[in-house]
N, C-alpha and C positions, 0 to 999 in steps of 0.2 A: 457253330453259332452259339454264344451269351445266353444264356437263362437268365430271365430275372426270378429273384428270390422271392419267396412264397411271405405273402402280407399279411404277421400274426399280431396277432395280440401281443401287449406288452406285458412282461411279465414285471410279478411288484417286487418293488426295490427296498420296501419296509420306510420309506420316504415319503409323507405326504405331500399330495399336489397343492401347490400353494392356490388359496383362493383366486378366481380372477385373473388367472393366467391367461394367457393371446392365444386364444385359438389357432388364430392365423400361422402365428411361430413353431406351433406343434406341429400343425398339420404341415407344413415344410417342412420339419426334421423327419416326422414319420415318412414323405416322401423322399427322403434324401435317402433314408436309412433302406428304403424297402428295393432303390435301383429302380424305379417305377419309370422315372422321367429320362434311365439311359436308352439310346436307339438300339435296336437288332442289330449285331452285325449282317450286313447285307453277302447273301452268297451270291460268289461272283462266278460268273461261266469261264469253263476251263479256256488257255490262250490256243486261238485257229492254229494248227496243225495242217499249213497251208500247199504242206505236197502232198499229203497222204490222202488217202479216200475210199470205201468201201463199196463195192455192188453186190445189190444182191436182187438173182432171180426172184422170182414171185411163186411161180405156182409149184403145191408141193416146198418151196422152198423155205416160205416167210407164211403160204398160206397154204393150208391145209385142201388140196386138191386144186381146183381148176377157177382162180378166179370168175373168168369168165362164166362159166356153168352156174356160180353164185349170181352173179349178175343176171342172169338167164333168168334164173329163180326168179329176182326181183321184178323184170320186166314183163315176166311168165304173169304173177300176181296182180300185172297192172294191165293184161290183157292186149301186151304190145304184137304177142305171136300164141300160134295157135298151140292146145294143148299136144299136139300130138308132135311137136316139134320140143317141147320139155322132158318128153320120154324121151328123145334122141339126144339131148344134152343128160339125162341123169344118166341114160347108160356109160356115154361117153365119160361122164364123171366117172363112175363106178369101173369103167375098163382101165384111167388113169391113177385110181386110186389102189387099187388092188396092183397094178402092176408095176407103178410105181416110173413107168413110162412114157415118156413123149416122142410121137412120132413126126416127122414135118410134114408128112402130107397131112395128116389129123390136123396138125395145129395148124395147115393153111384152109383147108376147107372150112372148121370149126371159124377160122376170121372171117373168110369170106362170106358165112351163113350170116355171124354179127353184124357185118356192112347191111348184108339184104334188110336185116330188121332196121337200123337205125337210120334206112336211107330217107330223107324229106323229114326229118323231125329235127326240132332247132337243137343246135351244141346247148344252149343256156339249160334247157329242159334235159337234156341227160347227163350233163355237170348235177343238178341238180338233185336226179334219182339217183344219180351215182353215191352222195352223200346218204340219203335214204336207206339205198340198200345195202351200204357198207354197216350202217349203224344196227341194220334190223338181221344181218346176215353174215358180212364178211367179218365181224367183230372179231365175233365167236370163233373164226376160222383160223387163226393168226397163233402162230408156233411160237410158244412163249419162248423156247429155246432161242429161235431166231430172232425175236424181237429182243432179247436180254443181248445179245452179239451185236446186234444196230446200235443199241441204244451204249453197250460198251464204246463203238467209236466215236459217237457223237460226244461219249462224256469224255474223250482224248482231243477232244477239239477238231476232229476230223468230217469232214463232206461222207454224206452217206446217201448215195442212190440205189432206185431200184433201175434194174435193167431188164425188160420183160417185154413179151411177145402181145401182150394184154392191151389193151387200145390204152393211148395215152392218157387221157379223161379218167379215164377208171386208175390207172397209175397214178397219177399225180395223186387222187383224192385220198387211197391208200398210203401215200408219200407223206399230204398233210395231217392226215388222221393220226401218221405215227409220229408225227414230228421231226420228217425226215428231208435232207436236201429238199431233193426233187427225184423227179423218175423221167427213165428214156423208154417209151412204147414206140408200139404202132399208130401210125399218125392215120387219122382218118380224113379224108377232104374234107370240106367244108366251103362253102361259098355266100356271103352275104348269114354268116351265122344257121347256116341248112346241110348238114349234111348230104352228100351226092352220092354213099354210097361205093365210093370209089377208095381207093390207098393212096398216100402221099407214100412215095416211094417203096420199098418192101416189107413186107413182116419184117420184124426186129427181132430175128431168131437166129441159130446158129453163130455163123461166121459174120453175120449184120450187128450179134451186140458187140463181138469182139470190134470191128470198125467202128462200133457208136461209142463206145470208150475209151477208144485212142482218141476221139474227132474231141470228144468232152476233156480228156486229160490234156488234150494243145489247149483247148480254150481255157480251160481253167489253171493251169501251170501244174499241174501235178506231176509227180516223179512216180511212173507204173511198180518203178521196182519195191515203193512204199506202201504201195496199195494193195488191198486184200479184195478178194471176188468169193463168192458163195452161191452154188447151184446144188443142184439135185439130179441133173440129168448130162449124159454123154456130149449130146448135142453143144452142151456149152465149154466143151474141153476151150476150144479158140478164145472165151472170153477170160478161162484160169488161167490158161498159158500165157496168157498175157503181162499179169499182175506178179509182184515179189510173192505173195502169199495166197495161195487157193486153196480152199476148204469145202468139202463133199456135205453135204447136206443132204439128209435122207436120201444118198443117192441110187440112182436106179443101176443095176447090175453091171455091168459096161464101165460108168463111172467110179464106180467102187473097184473095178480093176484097174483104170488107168490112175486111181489116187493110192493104192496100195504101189504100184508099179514108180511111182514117182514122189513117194513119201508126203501125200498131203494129207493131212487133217482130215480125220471123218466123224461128224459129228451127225447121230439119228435120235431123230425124237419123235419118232411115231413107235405107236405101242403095241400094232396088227401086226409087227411084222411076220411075227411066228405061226399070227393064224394062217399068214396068208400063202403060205411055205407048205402047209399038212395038206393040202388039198381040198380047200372051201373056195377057192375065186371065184370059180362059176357060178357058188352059191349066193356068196357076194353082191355079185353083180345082178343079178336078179332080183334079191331081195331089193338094193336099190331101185331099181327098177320099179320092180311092183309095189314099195313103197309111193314113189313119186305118182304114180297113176291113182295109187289110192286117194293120195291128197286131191290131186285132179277130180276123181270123180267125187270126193266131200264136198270139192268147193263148189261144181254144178248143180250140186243135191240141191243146199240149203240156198 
């Protein structure tokens, strides 16, 4: 981009200004001379790169432990569910985080507990808090490391989803916050703008985001073999095998062998790992724990 040149003073030529000189005429030259009146050149967005495209998980991946759990947080604050049910997502956070694993029954129960909360409350009003508590909580939580790799494809003119187990609602808002494609979640029913509490088809875990990316790459004309996927956990081998390039993100044990076994990328940007290796987990997770309860009972106190 063009800089215009800095508006100085003129320096003296040992020339007197003749009497009565046209304002007008100077103050145009002085404009002409300073580049004042040339436009910006305009930065143009790089050209669509229209077979390639990127996925990337969520939790752990792009954000630092268990979306949902954050979410929990924010509807914990707004008194959507009881406190004794925020203990049981901090710990769940704190057993995810330390271990750096996801299990599927965990992350089916953990959905099905979400439905129970958001069942008979309008989609507008949790679109809504979704923004809220992304601003006041998930911000903060987001792996710059994986945000600098998004935001790498995006500036190659390439489509960048997230592919996640996370309710759609709450994806997308993360999606827009980043400025990214779109995002494929778990779809939650809805009827006349109401939640019912129920699943549009399966959790979008495992072997479900590998299908939900082929289903997206028909619809969208993308070439798989150009596309790159980013996880953190075993569960989504099916969704890297799928793509030309897959890359291990903070990966959980399991995963870091079959990305060593198979030459892919391993890129970690958590900085506990070590602690979490000497033998503090249990401590870990506790402290979590007893933190979360503490807040709880400050906020009853006052």
């Amino acid at each position: 981009m063009s800089e215009s040149s800095p508006v100085t003073a003129d320096e003296p030529t040992g020339t007197p200004v003749p009497s009565g000189a046209d304002d007008a005429a100077e103050l145009d030259a002085a404009e002409r001379d300073s580049g004042a009146d040339e436009p910006a050149a305009p930065v143009l967005p790089p050209p669509p790169d229209l077979t390639a495209a990127a996925f990337f998980d969520v939790d752990n991946t792009l954000v630092h432990g268990s979306s949902l759990v954050h979410f929990a947080r924010g509807l914990a604050a707004r008194d959507y569910f009881k406190y004794s049910d925020l203990a049981r997502f901090a710990y769940a956070q704190a057993k995810f985080q330390v271990t750096g694993k996801e299990n599927s029954d965990d992350v089916a129960a953990g959905r099905r507990k979400a439905l129970s909360f958001i069942e008979g409350r309008q989609t507008a009003e949790l679109e809504a808090l979704g923004d809220e508590i992304y601003d006041e909580i998930i911000a903060d939580k987001i792996w710059q490391g994986t945000r600098a790799l998004a935001q790498m494809h995006l500036d190659a003119g390439q489509q960048v989803w997230l592919v996640t187990a996370t309710p759609m609602e709450l994806a997308q808002t993360i999606a827009r916050k980043l400025g990214l494609t779109g995002a494929l979640g778990t779809v939650a029913e809805s009827v006349d703008g109401v939640f019912t509490g129920r699943l549009v088809g399966d959790i979008l875990h495992g072997v479900g985001k590998a299908h939900a990316v082929r289903q997206l790459a028909i619809r969208e004309g993308l070439n798989l073999r150009r596309c790159t996927a980013y996880s953190d956990s075993f569960n989504d081998v099916p969704m890297l095998s799928l793509v030309g390039t897959a890359v291990a993100i903070n990966p959980d044990a399991a995963l870091r062998d079959v990305a060593r076994e198979r030459g892919w990328e391993i890129r970690d940007f958590r900085t506990a790992r070590k602690a979490a290796r000497i033998g503090v987990p249990s401590a870990l997770a506790l402290g979590a724990v007893g933190g979360a309860l503490a807040a709880v009972a400050s906020r009853k106190s006052n």
